[in-house]
PyMOL Python script that loads the backbone (N, CA, C, O; Angstrom):
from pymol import cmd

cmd.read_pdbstr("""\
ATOM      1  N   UNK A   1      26.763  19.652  11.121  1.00  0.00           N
ATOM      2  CA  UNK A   1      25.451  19.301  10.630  1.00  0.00           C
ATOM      3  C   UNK A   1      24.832  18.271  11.575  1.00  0.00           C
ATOM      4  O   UNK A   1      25.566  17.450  12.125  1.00  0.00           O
ATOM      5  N   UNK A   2      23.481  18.280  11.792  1.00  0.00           N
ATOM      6  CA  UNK A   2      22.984  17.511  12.799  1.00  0.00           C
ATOM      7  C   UNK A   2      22.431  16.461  12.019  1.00  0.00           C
ATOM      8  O   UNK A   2      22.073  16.586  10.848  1.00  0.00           O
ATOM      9  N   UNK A   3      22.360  15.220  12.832  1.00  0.00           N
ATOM     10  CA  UNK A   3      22.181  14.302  12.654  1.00  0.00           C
ATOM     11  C   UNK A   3      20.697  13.986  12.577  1.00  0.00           C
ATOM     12  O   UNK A   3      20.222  14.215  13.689  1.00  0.00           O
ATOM     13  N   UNK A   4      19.635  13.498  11.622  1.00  0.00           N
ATOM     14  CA  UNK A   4      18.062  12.941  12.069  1.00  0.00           C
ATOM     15  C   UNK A   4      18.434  12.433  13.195  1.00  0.00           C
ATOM     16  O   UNK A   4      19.028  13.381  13.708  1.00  0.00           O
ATOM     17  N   UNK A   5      18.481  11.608  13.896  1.00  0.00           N
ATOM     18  CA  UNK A   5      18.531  11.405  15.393  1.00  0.00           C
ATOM     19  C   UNK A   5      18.814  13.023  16.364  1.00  0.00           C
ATOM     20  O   UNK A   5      18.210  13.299  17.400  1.00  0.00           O
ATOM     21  N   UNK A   6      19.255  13.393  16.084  1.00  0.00           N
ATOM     22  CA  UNK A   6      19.989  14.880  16.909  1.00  0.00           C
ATOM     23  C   UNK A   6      18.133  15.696  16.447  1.00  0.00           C
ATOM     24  O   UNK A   6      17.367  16.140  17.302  1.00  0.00           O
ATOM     25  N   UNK A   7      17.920  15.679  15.318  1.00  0.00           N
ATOM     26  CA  UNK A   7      16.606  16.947  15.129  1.00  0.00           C
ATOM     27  C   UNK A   7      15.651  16.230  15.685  1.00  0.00           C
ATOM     28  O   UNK A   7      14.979  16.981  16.392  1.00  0.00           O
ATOM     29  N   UNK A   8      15.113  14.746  15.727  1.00  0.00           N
ATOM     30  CA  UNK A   8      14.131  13.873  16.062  1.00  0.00           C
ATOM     31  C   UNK A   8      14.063  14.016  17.809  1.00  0.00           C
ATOM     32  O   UNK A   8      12.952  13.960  18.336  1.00  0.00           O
ATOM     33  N   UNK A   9      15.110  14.173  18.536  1.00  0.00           N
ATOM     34  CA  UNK A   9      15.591  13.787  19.748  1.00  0.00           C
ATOM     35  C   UNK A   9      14.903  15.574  20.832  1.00  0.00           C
ATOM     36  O   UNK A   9      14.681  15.539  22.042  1.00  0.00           O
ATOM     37  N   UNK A  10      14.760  16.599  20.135  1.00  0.00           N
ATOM     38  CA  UNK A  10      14.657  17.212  20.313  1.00  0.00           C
ATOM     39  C   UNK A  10      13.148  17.972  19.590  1.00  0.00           C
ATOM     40  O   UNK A  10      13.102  19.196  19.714  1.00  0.00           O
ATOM     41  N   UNK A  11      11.917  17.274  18.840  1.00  0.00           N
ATOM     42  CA  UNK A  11      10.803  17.603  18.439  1.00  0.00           C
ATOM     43  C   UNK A  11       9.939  16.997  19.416  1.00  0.00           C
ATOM     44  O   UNK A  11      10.118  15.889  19.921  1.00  0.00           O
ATOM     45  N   UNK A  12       9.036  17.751  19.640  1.00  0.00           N
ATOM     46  CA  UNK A  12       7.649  17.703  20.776  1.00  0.00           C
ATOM     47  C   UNK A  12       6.944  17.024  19.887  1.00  0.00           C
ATOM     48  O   UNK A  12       6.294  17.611  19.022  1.00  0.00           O
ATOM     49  N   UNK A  13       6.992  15.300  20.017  1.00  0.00           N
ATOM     50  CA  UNK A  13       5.936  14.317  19.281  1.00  0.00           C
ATOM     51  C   UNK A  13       4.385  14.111  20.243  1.00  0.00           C
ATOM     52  O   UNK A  13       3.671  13.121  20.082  1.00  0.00           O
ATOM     53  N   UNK A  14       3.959  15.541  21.512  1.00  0.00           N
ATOM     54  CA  UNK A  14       2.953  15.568  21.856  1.00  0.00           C
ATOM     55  C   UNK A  14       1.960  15.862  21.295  1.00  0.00           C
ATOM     56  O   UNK A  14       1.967  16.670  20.367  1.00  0.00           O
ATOM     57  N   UNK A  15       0.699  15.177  21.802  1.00  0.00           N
ATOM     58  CA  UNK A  15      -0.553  15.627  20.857  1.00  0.00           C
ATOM     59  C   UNK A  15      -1.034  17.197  21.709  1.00  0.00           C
ATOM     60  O   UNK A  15      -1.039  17.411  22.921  1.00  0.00           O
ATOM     61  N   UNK A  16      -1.332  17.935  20.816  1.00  0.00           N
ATOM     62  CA  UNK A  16      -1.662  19.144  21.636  1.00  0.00           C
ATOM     63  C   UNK A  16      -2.810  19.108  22.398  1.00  0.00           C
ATOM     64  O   UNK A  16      -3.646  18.228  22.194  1.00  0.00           O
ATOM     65  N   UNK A  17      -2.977  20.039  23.341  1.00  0.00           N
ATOM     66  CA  UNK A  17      -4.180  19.946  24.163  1.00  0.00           C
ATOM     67  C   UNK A  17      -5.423  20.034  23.774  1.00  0.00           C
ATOM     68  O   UNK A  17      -6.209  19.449  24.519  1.00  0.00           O
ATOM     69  N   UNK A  18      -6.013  20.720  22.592  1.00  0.00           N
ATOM     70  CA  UNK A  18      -6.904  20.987  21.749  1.00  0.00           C
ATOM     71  C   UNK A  18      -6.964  19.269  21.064  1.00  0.00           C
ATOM     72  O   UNK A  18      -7.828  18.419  21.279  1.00  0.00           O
ATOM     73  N   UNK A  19      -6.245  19.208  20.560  1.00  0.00           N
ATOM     74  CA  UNK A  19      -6.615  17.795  20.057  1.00  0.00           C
ATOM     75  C   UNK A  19      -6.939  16.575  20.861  1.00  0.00           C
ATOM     76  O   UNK A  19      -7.458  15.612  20.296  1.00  0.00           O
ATOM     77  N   UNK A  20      -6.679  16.547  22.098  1.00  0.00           N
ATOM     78  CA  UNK A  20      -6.901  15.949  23.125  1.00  0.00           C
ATOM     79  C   UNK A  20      -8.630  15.911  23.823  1.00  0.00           C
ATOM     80  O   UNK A  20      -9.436  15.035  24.137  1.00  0.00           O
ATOM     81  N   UNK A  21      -8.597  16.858  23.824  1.00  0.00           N
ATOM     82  CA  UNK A  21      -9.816  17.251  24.482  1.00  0.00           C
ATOM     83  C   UNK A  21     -10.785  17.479  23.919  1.00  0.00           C
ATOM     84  O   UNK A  21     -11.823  17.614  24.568  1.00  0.00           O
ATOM     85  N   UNK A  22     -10.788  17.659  21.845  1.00  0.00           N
ATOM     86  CA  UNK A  22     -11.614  17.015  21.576  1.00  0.00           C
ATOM     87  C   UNK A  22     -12.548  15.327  21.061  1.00  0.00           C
ATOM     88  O   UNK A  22     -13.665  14.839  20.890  1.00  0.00           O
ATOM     89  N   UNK A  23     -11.025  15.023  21.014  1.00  0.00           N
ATOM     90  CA  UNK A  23     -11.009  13.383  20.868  1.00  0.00           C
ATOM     91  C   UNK A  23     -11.653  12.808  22.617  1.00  0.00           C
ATOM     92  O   UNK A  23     -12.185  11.707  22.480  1.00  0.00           O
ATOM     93  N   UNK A  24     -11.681  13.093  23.479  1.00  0.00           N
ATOM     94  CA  UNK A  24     -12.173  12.983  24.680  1.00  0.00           C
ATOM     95  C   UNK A  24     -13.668  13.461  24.756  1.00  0.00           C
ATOM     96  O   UNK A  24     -14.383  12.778  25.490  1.00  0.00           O
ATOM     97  N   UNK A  25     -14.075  14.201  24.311  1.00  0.00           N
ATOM     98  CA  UNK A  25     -15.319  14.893  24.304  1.00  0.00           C
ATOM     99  C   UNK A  25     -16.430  14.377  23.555  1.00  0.00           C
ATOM    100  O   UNK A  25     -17.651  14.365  23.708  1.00  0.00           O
ATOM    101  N   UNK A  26     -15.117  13.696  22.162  1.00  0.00           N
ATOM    102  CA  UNK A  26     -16.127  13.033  21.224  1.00  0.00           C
ATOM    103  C   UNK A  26     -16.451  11.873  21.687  1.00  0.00           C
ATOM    104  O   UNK A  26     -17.653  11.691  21.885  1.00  0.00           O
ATOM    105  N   UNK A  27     -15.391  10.638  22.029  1.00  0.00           N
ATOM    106  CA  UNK A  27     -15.626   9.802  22.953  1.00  0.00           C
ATOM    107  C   UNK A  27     -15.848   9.200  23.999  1.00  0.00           C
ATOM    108  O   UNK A  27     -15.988   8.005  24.259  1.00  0.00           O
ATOM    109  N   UNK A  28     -15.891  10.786  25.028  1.00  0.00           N
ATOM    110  CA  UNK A  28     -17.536  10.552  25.675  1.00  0.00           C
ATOM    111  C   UNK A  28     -18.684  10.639  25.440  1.00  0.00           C
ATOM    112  O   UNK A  28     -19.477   9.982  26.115  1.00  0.00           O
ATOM    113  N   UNK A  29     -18.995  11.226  24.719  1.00  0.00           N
ATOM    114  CA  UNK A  29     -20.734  11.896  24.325  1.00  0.00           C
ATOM    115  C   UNK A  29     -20.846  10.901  23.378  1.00  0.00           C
ATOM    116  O   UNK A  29     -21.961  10.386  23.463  1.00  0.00           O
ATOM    117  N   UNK A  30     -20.076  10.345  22.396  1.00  0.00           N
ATOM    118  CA  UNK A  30     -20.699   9.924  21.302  1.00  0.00           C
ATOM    119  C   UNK A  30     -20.182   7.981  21.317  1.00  0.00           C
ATOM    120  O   UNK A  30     -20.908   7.055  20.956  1.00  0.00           O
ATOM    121  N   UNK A  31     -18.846   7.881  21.815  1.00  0.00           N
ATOM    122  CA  UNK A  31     -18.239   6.855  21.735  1.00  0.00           C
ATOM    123  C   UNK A  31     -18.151   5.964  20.472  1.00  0.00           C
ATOM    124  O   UNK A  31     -18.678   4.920  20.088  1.00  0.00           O
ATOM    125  N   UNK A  32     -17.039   7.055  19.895  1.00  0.00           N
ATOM    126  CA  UNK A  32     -16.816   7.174  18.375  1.00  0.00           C
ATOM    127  C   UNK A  32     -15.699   8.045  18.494  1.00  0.00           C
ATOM    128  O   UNK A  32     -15.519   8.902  19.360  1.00  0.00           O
ATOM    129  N   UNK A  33     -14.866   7.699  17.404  1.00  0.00           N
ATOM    130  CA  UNK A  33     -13.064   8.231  17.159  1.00  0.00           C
ATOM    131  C   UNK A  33     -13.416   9.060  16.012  1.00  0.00           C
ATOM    132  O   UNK A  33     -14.196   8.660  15.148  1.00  0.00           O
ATOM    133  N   UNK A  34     -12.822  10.283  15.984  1.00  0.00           N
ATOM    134  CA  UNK A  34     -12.843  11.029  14.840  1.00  0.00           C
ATOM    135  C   UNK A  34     -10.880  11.125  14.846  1.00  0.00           C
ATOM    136  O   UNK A  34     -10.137  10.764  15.759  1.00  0.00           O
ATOM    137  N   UNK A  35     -10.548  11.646  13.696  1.00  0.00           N
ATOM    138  CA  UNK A  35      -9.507  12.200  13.443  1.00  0.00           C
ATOM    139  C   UNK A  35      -9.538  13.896  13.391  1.00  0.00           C
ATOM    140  O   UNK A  35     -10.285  14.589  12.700  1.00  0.00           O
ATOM    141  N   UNK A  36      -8.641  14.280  14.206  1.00  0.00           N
ATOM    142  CA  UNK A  36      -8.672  16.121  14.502  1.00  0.00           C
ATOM    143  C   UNK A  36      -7.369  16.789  13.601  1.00  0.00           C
ATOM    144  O   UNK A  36      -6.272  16.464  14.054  1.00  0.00           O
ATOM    145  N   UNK A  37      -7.344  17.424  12.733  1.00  0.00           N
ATOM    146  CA  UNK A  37      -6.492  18.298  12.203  1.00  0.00           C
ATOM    147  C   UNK A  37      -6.230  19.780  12.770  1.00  0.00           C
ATOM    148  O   UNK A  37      -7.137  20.603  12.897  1.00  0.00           O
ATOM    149  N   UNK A  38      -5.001  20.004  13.067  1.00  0.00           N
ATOM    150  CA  UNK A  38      -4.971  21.365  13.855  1.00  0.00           C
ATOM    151  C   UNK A  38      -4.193  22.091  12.615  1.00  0.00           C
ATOM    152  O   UNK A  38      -3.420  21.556  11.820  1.00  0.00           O
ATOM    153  N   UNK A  39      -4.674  23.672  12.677  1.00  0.00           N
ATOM    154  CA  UNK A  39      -4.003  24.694  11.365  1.00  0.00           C
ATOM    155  C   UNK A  39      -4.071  25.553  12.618  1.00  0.00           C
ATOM    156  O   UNK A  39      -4.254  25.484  13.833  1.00  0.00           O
ATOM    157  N   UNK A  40      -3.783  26.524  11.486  1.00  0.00           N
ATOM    158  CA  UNK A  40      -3.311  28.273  12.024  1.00  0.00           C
ATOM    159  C   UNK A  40      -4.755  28.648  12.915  1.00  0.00           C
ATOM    160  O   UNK A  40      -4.971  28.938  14.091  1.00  0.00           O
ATOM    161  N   UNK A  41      -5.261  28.546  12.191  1.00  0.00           N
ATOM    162  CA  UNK A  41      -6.826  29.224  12.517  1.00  0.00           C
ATOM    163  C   UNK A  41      -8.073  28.583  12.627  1.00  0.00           C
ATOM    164  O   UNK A  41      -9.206  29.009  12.855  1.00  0.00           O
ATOM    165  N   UNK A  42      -7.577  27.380  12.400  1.00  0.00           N
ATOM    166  CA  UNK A  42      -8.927  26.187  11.895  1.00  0.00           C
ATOM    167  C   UNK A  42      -8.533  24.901  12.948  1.00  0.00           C
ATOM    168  O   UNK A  42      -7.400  24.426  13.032  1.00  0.00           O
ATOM    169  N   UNK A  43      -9.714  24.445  13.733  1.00  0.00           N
ATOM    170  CA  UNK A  43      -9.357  22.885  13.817  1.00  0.00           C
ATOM    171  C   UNK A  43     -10.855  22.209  12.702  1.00  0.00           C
ATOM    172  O   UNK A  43     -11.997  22.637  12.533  1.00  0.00           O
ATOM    173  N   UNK A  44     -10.083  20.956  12.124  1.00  0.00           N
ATOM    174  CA  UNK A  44     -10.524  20.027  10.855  1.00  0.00           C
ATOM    175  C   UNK A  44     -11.139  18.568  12.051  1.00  0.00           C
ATOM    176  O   UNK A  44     -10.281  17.912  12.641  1.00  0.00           O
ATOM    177  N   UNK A  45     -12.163  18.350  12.186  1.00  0.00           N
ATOM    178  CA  UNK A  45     -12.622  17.491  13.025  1.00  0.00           C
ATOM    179  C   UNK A  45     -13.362  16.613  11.943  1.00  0.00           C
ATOM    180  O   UNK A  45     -14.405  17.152  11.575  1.00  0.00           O
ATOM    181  N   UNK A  46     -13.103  15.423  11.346  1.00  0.00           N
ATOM    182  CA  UNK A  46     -13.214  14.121  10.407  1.00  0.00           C
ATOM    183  C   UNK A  46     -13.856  13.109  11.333  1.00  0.00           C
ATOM    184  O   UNK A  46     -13.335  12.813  12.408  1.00  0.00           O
ATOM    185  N   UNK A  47     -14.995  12.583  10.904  1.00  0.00           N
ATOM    186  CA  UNK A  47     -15.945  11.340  11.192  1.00  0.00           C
ATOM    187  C   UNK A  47     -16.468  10.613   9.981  1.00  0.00           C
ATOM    188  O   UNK A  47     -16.808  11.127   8.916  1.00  0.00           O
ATOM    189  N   UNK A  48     -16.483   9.008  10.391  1.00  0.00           N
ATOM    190  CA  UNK A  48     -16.735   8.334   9.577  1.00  0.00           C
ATOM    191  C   UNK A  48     -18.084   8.421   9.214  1.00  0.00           C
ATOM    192  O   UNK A  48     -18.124   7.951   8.077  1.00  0.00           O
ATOM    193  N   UNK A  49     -19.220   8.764   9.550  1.00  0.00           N
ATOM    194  CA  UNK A  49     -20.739   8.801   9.426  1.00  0.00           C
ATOM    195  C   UNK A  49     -21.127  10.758   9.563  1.00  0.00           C
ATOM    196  O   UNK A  49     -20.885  11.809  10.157  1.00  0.00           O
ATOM    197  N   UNK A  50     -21.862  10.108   8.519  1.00  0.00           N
ATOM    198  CA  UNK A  50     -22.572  11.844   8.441  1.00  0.00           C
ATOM    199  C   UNK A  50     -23.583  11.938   9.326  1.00  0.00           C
ATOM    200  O   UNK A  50     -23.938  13.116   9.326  1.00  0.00           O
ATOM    201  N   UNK A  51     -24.342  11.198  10.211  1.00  0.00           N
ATOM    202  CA  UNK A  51     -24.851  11.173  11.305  1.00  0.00           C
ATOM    203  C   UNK A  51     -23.960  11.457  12.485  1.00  0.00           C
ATOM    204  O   UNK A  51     -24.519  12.231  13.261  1.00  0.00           O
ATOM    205  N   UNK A  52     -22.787  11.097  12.868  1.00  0.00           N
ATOM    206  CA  UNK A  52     -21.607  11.829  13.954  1.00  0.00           C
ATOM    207  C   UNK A  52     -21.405  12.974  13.545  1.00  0.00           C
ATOM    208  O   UNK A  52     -21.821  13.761  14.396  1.00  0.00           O
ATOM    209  N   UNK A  53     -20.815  13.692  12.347  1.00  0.00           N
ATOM    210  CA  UNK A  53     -20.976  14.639  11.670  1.00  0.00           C
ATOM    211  C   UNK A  53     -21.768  15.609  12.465  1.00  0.00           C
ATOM    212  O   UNK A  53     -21.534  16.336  13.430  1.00  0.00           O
ATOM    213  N   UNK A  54     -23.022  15.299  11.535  1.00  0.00           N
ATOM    214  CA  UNK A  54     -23.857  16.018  11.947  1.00  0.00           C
ATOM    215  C   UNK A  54     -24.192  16.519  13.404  1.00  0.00           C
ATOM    216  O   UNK A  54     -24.280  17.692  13.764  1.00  0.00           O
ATOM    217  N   UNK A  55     -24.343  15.509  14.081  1.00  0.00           N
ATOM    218  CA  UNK A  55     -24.358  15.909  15.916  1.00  0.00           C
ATOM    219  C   UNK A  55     -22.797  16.657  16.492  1.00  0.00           C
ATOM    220  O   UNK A  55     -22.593  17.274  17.538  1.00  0.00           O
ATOM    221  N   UNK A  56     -22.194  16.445  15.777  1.00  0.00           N
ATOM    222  CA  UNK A  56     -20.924  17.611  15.946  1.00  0.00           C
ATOM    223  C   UNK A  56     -21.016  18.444  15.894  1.00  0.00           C
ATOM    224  O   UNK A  56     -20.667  19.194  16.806  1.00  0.00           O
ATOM    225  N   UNK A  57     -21.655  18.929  14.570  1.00  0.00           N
ATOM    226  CA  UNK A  57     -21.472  20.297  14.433  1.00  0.00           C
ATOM    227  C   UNK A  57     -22.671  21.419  14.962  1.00  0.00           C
ATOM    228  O   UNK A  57     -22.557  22.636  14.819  1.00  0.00           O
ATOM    229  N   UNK A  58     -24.303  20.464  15.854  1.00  0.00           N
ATOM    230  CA  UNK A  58     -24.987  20.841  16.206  1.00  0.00           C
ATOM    231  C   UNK A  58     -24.596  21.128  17.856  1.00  0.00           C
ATOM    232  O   UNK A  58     -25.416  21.789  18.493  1.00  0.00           O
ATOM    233  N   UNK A  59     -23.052  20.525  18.735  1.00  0.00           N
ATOM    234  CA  UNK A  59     -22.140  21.140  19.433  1.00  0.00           C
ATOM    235  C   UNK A  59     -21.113  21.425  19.193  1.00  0.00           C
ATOM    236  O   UNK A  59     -20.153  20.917  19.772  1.00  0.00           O
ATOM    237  N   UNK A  60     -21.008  22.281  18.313  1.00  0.00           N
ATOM    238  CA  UNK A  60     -20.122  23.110  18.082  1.00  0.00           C
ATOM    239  C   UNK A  60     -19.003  23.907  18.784  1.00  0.00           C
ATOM    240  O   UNK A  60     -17.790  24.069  18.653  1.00  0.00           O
ATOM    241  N   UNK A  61     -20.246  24.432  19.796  1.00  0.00           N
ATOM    242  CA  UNK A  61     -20.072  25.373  20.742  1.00  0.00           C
ATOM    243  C   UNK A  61     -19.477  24.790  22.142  1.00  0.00           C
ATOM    244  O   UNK A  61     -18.663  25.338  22.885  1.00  0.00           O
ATOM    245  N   UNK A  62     -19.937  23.875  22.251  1.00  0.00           N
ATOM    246  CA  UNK A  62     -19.454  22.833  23.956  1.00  0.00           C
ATOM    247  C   UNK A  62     -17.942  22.025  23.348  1.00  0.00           C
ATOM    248  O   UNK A  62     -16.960  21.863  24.073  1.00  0.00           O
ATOM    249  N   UNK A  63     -18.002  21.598  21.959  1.00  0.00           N
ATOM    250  CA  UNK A  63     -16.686  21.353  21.709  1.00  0.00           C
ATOM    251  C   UNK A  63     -15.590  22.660  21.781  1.00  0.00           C
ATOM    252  O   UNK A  63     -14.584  22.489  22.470  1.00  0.00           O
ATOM    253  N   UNK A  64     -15.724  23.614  21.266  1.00  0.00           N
ATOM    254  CA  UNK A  64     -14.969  24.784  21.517  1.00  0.00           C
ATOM    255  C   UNK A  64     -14.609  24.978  23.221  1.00  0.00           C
ATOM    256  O   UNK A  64     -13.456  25.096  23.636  1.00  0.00           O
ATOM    257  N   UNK A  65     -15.830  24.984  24.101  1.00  0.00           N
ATOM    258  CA  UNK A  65     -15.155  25.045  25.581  1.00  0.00           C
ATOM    259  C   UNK A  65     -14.735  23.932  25.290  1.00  0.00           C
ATOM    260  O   UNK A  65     -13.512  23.970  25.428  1.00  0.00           O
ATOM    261  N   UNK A  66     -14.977  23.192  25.044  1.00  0.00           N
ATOM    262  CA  UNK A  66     -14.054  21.512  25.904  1.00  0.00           C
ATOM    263  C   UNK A  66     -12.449  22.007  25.162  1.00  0.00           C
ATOM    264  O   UNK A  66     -11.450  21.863  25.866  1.00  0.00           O
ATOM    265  N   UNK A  67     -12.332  22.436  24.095  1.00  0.00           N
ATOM    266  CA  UNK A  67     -10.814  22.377  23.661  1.00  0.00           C
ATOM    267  C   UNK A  67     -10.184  23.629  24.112  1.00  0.00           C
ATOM    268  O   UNK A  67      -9.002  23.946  24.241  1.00  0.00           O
ATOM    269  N   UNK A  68     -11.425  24.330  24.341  1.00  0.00           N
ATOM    270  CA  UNK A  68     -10.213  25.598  25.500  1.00  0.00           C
ATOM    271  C   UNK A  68      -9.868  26.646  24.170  1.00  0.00           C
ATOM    272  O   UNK A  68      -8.820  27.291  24.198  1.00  0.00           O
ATOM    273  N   UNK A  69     -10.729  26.761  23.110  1.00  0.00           N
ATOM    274  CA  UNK A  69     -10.125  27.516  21.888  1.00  0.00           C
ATOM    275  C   UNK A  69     -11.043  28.163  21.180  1.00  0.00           C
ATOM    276  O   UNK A  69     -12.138  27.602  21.196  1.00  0.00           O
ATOM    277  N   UNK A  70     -10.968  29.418  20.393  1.00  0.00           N
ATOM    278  CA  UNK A  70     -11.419  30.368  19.840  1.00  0.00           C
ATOM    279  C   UNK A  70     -11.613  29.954  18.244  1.00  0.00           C
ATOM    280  O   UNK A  70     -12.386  30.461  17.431  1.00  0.00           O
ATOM    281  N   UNK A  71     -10.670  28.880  18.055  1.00  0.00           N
ATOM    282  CA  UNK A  71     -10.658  28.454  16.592  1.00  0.00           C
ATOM    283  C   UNK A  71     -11.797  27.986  15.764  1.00  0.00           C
ATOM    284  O   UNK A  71     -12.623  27.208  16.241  1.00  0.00           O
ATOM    285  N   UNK A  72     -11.897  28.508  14.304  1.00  0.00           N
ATOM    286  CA  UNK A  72     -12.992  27.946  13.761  1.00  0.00           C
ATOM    287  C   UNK A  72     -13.075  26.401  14.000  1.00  0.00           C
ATOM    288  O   UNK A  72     -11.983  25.937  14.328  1.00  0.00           O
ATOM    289  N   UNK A  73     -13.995  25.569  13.928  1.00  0.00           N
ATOM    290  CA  UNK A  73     -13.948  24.631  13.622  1.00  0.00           C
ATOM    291  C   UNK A  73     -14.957  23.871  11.905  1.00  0.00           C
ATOM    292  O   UNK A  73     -16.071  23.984  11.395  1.00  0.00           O
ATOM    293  N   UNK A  74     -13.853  23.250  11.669  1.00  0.00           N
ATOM    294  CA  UNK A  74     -14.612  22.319  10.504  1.00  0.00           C
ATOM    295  C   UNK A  74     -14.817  21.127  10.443  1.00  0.00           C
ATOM    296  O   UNK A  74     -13.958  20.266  10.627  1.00  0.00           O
ATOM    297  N   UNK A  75     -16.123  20.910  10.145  1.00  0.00           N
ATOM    298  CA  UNK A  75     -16.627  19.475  10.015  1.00  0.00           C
ATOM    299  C   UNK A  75     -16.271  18.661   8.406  1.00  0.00           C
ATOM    300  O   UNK A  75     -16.106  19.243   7.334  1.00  0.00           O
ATOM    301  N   UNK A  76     -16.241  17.721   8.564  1.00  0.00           N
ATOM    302  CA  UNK A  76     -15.733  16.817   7.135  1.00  0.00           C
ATOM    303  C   UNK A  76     -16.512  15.328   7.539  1.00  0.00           C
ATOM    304  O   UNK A  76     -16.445  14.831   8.663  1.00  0.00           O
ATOM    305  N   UNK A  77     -17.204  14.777   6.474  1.00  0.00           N
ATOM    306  CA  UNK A  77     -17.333  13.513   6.584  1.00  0.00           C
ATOM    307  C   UNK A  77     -16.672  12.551   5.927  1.00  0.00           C
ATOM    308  O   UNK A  77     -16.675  12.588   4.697  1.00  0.00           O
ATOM    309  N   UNK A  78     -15.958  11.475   6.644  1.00  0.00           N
ATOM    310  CA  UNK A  78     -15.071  10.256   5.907  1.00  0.00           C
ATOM    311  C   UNK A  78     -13.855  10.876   7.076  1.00  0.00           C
ATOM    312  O   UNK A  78     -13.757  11.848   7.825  1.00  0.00           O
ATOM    313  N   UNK A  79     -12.841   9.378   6.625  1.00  0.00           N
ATOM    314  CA  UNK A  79     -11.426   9.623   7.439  1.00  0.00           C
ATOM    315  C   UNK A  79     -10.416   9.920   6.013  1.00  0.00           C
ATOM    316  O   UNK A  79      -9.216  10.162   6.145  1.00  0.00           O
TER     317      UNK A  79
END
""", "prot")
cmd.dss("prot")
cmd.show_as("cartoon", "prot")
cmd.util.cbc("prot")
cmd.orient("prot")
């Protein structure tokens, strides 16, 4: 039986590239931190102001190239 150290020692604690690149995208254009949720089919992109929000989801489309992905994206306001 393996040890938590033995399963921990061996999990990819990287942030994926999609999540990267939109946290970069947001804080260039906007210079403001959102929190990014990645699923199966969905990325979950969270801002504190419904004014960031909003200008998110009116680039929608330039966030999708910037993350390199086909995935829906969803907007949420609050963290």
């Amino acid at each position: 039986m393996d040890g938590l150290a033995d399963i921990l020692r061996d999990k990819d604690f990287d942030m994926p590239p999609e999540i990267q690149a939109i946290k970069a995208y947001v804080k260039r254009h906007y210079d403001a931190d959102v929190s990014v949720t990645l699923a199966e089919r969905t990325i979950t992109i969270s801002g504190r102001s419904a004014s960031l929000v909003s200008n998110l989801r009116l680039s929608g489309r330039e966030l999708q190239k910037a993350a390199g992905t086909d995935r829906k994206l969803v907007f949420r306001i609050g963290k």
